[in-house]
C-alpha positions in Angstrom: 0.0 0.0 0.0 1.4 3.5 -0.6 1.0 6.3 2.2 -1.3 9.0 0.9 -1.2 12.6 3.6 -4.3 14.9 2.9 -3.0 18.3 3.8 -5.8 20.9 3.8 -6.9 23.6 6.9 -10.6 22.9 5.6 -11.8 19.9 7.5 -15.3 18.8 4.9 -12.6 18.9 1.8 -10.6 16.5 4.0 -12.6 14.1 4.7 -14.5 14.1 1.3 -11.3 13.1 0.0 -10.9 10.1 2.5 -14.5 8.6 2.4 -15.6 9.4 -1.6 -12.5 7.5 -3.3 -11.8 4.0 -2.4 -8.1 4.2 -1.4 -7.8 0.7 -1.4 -8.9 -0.4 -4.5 -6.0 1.9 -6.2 -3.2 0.2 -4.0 -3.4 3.6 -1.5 -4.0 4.2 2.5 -4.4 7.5 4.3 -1.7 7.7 6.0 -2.5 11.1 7.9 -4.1 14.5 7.7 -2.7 17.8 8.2 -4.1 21.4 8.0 -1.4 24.1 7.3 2.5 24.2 5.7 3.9 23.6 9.4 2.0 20.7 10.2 2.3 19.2 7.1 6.2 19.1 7.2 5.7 17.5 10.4 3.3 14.6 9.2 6.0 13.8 6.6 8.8 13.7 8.7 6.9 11.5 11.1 5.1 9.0 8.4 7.3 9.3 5.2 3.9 9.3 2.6 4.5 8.3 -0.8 2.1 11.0 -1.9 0.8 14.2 -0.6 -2.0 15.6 -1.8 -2.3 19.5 -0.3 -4.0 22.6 -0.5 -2.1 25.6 -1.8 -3.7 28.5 0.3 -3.8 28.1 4.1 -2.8 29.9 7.1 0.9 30.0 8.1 2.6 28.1 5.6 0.9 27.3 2.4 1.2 23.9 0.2 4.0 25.6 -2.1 6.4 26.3 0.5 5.5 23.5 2.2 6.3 21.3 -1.3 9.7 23.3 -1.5 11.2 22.6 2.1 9.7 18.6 1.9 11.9 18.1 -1.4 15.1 18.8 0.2 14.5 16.0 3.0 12.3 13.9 1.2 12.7 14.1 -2.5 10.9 11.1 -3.3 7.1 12.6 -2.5 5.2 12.9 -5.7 2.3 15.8 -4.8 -0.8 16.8 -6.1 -2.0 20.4 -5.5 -5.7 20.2 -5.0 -7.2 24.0 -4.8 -9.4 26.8 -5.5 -6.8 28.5 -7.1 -6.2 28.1 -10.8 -4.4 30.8 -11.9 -1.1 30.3 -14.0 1.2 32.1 -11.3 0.5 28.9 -9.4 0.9 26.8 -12.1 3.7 27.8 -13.0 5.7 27.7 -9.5 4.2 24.0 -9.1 5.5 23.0 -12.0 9.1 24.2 -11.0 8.7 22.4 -8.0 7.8 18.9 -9.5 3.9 19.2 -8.9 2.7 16.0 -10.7 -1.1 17.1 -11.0 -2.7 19.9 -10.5 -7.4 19.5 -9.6 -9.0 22.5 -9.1 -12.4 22.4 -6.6 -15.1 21.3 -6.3 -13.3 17.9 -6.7 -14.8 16.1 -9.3 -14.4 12.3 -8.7 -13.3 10.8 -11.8 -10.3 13.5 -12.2 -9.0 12.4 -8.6 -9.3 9.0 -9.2 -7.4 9.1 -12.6 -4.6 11.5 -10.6 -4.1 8.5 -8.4 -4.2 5.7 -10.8 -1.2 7.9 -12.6 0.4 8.8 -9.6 0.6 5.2 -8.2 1.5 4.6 -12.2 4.6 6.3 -11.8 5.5 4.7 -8.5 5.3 1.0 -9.5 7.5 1.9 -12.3 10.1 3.1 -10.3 9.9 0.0 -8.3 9.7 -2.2 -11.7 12.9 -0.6 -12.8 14.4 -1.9 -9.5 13.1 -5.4 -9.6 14.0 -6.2 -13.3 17.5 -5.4 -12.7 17.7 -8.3 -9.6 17.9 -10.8 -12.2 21.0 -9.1 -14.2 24.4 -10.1 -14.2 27.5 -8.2 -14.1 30.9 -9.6 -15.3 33.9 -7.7 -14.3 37.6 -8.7 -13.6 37.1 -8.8 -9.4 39.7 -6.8 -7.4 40.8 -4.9 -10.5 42.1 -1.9 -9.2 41.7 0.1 -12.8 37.5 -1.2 -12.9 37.4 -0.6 -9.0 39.0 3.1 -10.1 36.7 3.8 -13.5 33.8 2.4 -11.3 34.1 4.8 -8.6 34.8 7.8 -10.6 31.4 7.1 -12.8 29.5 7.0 -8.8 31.4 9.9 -8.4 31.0 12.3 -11.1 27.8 11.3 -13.2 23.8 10.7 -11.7 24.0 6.9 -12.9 20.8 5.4 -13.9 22.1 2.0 -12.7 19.8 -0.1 -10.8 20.2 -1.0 -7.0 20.6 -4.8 -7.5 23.3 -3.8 -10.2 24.7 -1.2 -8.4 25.1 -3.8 -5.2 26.6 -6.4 -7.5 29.1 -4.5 -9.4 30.0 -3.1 -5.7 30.9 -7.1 -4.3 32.3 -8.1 -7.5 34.7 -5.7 -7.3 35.3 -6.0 -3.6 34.1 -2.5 -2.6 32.8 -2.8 1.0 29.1 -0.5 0.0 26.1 -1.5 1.6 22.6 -0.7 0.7 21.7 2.9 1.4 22.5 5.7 3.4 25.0 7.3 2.1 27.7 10.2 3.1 30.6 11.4 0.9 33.8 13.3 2.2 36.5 14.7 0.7 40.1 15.9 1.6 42.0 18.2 0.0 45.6 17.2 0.4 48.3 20.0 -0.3 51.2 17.7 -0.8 53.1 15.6 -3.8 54.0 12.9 -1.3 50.5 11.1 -2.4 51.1 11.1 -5.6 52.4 7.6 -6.6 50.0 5.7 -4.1 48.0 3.0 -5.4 44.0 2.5 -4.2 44.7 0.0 -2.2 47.5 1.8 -0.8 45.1 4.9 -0.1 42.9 2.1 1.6 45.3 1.3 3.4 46.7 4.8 4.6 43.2 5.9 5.5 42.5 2.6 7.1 45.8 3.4 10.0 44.8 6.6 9.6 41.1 6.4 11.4 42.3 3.5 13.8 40.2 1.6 16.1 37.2 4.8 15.6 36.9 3.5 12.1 36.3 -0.1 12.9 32.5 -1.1 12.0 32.0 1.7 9.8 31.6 0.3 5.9 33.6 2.9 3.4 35.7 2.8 0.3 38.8 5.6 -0.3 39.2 7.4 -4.6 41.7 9.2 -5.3 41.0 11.4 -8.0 43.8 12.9 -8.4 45.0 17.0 -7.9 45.0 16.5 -4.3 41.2 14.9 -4.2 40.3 12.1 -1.8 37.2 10.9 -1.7 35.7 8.5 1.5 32.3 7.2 0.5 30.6 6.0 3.7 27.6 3.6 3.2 24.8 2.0 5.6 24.8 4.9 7.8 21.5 5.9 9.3 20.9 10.2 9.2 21.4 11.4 12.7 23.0 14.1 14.6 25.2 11.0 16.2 26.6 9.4 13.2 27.2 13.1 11.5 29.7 13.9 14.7 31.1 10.5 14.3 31.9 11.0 10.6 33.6 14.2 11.2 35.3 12.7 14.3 36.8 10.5 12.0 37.7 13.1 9.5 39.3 15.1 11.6 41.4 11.7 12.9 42.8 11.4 9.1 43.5 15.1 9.2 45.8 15.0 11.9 47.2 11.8 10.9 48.3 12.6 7.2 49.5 16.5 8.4 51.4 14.8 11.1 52.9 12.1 8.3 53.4 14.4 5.3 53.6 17.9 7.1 50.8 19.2 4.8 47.8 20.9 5.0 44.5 18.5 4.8 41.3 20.2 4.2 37.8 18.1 4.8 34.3 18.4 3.6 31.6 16.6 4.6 28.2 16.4 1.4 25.0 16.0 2.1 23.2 12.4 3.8 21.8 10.5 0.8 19.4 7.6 0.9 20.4 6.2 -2.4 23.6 5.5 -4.5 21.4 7.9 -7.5 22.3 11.0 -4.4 26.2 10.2 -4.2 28.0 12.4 -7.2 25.6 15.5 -6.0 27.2 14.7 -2.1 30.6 14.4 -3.7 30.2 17.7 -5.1 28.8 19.3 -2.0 31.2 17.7 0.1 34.3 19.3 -2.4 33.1 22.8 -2.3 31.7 23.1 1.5 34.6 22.1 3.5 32.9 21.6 6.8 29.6 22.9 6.1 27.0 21.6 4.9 24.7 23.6 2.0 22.0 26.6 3.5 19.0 24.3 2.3 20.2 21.2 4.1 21.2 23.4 7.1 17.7 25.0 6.8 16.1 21.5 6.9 18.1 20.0 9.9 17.0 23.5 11.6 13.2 22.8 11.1 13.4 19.6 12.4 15.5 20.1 15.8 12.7 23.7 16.0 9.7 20.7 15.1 11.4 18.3 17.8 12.8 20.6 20.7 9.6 23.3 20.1 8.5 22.3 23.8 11.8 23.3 25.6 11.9 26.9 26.9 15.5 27.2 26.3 15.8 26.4 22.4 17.5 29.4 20.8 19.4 30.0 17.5 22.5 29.8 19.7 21.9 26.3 21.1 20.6 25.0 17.1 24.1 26.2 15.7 25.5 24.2 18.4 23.8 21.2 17.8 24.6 21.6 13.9 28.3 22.5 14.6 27.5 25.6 12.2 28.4 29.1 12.9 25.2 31.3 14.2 25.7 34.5 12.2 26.0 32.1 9.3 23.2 30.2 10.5 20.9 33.4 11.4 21.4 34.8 7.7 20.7 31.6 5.6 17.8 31.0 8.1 16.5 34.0 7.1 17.3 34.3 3.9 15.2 31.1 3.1 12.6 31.6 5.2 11.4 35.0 4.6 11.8 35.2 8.6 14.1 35.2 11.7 14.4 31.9 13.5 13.2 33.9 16.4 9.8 34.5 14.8 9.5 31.2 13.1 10.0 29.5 16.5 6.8 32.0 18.4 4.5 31.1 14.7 5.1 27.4 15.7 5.0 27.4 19.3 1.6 29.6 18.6 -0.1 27.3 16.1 0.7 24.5 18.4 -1.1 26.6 21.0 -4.2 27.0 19.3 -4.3 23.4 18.3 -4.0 22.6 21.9 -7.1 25.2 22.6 -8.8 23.6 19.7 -8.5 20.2 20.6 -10.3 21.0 24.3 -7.4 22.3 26.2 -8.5 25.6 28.5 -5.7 26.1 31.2 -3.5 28.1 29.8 -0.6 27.5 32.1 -0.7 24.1 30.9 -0.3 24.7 27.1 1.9 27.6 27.7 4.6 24.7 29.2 3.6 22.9 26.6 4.6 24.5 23.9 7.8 25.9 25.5 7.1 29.1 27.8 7.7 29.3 31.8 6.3 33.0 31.8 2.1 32.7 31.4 2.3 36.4 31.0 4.9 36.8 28.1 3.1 34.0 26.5 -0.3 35.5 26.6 1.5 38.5 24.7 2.7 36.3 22.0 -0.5 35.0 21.5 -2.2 38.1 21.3 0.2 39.3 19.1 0.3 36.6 16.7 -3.7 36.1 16.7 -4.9 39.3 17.3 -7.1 37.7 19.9 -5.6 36.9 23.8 -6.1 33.2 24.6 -9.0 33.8 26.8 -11.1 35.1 24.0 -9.9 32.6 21.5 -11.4 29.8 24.0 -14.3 31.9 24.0 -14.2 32.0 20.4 -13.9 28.1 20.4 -16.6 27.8 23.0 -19.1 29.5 21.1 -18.4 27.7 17.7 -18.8 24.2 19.3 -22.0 25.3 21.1 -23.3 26.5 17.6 -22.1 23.0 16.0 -19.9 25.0 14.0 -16.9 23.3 12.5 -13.6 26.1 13.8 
């Protein structure tokens, strides 16, 4: 079954769309519902969908913005834009973003169910292309250093169409120790000729002393590419905070060791995680041009998720996130920004607010209570926020709420 998310702030549109198609008959579950940008970036994190289908005008974030941060985590999502909206601005920016279909309500039946026959269409290809390649068989010299070399520099430089079972098999005929998925490349930038006549295996070798006992259960392959480029793919790693700190733990080990050896200077990059082998030429590059930071969108997107994850503890800052990222906070602070259209200081209140109200909304009234639980000690300076971000004070917006449900109103 693929993992559909509805997100839409409308609740009827909602659940029209999860009681008038048959989800199952088209090889589909609803998987979750959200109802604005924010939440929706949550949902995904939390339940990895294979679709989204999402409204483009809501409060907070809309579904465009929301489409634009998901990619960089999660580029895998197809989406669907299902709106009011028609007009060719949106179109247009949907279409740059990858939007797969666009409906336009009232939702007419046949058109949705048509958008997910295509939509699930294009997945089971992508998985066909996978299976057919399981039954393939690769020929190549094993342990030859020039095919391990000309092999590596293809998964280096070019976005290989390859299948995984190919991919895999070349990798263990040529004894390369890659594992399936999860991916991080490094480089180091090596200003000395000492390297220069050292052999792969001999690199393997070097790096291999070079890491010591930290390197021991970690599965990685060493390429040269000549000019002073050394590449250390990493494979089977799983994306956390942890295993990023480990990796540059290690990097910085092979730094010290090879200036110590060669009295040179070593420069090293860490690219981009990557959850397939496709992902590894475009971490190479990252990893050759960032040299110890990693690119503003990727930074932006670890950001939102430590704010999505930490949103309830009064003492997250900007200053503690750039710690946790090992990134510099003026650096931090202006990409943040410069993405976002805001300060991290007000994206972190427009969360910790909309959490708020969902609190209110879902039957919470003490006010102390959700003020702790979305982050604030001081009741006082929280009731500010809220009336400055709602217009309203909490008070009234549980009056607000109260009312509604007493009309049978849907708020």
């Amino acid at each position: 079954m693929y993992k559909v998310l509805l997100v839409d702030d409308e609740y009827f549109p909602r659940e029209a769309l999860k009681t008038t198609i048959s989800w199952e008959t088209y090889g589909c579950m609803i998987c979750g519902e959200a109802k604005n940008g924010f939440d929706g970036i949550e949902k995904a994190m939390q339940l990895k969908p294979d679709i989204i289908l999402t409204d483009i005008n809501m409060p907070f974030m809309d579904g465009l913005d929301m489409i634009m941060h998901l990619q960089k985590a999660q580029p895998d999502i197809l989406y669907s834009i299902v709106t009011g909206y028609s007009e060719f601005e949106y179109a247009k920016r949907g279409i740059e973003l990858g939007v797969h279909h666009f409906i336009v309500k009232p939702i007419d039946d046949q058109e949705m169910i048509k958008t997910i026959q295509n939509m699930v269409e294009i997945l089971e290809s992508k998985h066909e292309k996978e299976r057919e390649y399981e039954s393939l068989k690769f020929w190549a010299e094993k342990n030859s250093e020039e095919n391990r070399k000309n092999f590596l520099d293809m998964l280096l430089t070019e976005e290989n169409g390859v299948s995984e079972s190919q991919f895999l098999f070349e990798c263990d005929q040529l004894n390369l120790p890659m594992k399936h998925g999860g991916y991080l490349v490094c480089c180091l930038k090596i200003d000395s000729r000492t390297y220069v006549h050292l052999s792969q295996e001999e690199w393997q070798n070097k790096i291999t002393e070079a890491m010591g006992k930290t390197g021991e259960g970690w599965n990685w392959t060493v390429y040269y590419q000549g000019y002073g480029n050394l590449f250390i793919i990493f494979s089977d790693v799983r994306e956390n905070d942890r295993n990023r700190a480990a990796v540059g733990a290690l990097m910085q080990s092979i730094q010290i060791a090879l200036m110590q050896e060669w009295v040179c200077t070593v420069m090293a990059g860490v690219g981009h995680y990557c959850k397939t082998y496709h992902e590894i030429a475009k971490s190479r590059m990252e990893a050759e041009t960032s040299v110890q930071e990693i690119t503003a969108s990727k930074l932006v997107t670890e950001m939102l998720r430590y704010i999505h994850e930490n949103y309830t503890n009064p003492d997250l800052s900007l200053k503690e996130i750039a710690e946790k990222l090992f990134v510099n906070y003026s650096y931090l602070s202006t990409q943040f920004k410069k993405e976002m259209g805001m300060s991290a200081s007000q994206y972190i209140l427009r969360f910790r607010m909309t959490k708020a109200a969902d609190a209110f909304r879902s039957g919470e009234e003490n006010m102390i209570e959700v003020a702790g639980a979305v982050g604030y000690t001081d009741t006082k300076y929280f009731y500010r926020c809220f009336k400055k971000e709602f217009g309203i004070t909490p008070n009234q917006y549980i009056e607000v709420l109260q009312k509604t449900r007493s009309s049978g109103e849907v708020f």
